[in-house]
N, C-alpha and C positions, 0 to 999 in steps of 0.2 A: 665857530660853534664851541660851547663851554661844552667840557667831560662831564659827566655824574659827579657827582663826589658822592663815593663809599667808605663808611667808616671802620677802621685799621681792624675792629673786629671782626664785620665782616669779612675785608679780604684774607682775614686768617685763616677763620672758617673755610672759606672756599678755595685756599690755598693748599688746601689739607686735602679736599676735596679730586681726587682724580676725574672721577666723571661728569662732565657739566650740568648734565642732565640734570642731576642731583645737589648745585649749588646752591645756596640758602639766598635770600633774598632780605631785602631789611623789615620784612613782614614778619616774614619766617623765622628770625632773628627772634624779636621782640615777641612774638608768640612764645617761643620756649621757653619765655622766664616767666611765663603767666601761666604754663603747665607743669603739674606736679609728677604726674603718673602716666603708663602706657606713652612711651617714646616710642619712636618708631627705630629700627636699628640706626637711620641716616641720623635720626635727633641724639641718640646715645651717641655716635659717634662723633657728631659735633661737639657733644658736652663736655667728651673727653678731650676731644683735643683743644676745647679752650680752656679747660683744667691746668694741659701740661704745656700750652704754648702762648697763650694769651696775657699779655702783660699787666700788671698793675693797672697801671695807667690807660691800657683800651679799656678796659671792665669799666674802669670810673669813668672816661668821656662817654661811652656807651650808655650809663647807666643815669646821668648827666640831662644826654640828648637828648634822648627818649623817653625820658621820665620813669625808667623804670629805678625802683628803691635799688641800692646796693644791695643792703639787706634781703632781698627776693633774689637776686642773682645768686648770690652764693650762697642762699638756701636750697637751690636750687642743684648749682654745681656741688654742693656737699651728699643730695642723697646718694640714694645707693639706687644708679637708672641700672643696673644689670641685672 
């Protein structure tokens, strides 16, 4: 039986992540960068910590994969979710 494959952004996120309950999913992922406003705390907290721990290079395969524009990523991670 083959694993899932999860992408390095993901497992960041939910690295970061203590409660399972509250791991992000590649839905859940991809949603956030299609939302501007009203984050929920668990969304603000992701965004943060892919701010301060997510590398170059997950952003862009991430951004790659999924077809989401770079440019909307870190449109995103730039505003001000607090």
């Amino acid at each position: 039986m083959q694993a899932e494959f999860h992408p390095m952004l993901l497992l960041t996120v939910n690295n970061s992540i203590g409660n399972r309950k509250n791991h992000f999913t590649i839905d859940n992922l991809c949603q956030l960068f299609t939302k501007e406003q009203n984050f929920t705390n668990v969304e603000k907290y992701v965004l943060d910590t892919i701010k301060t721990e997510a590398s170059t290079e997950e952003l862009s395969w991430f951004s790659k994969h999924y077809h989401i524009p770079l440019s909307k990523i870190k449109h995103v991670l730039s505003s001000n979710f607090y």
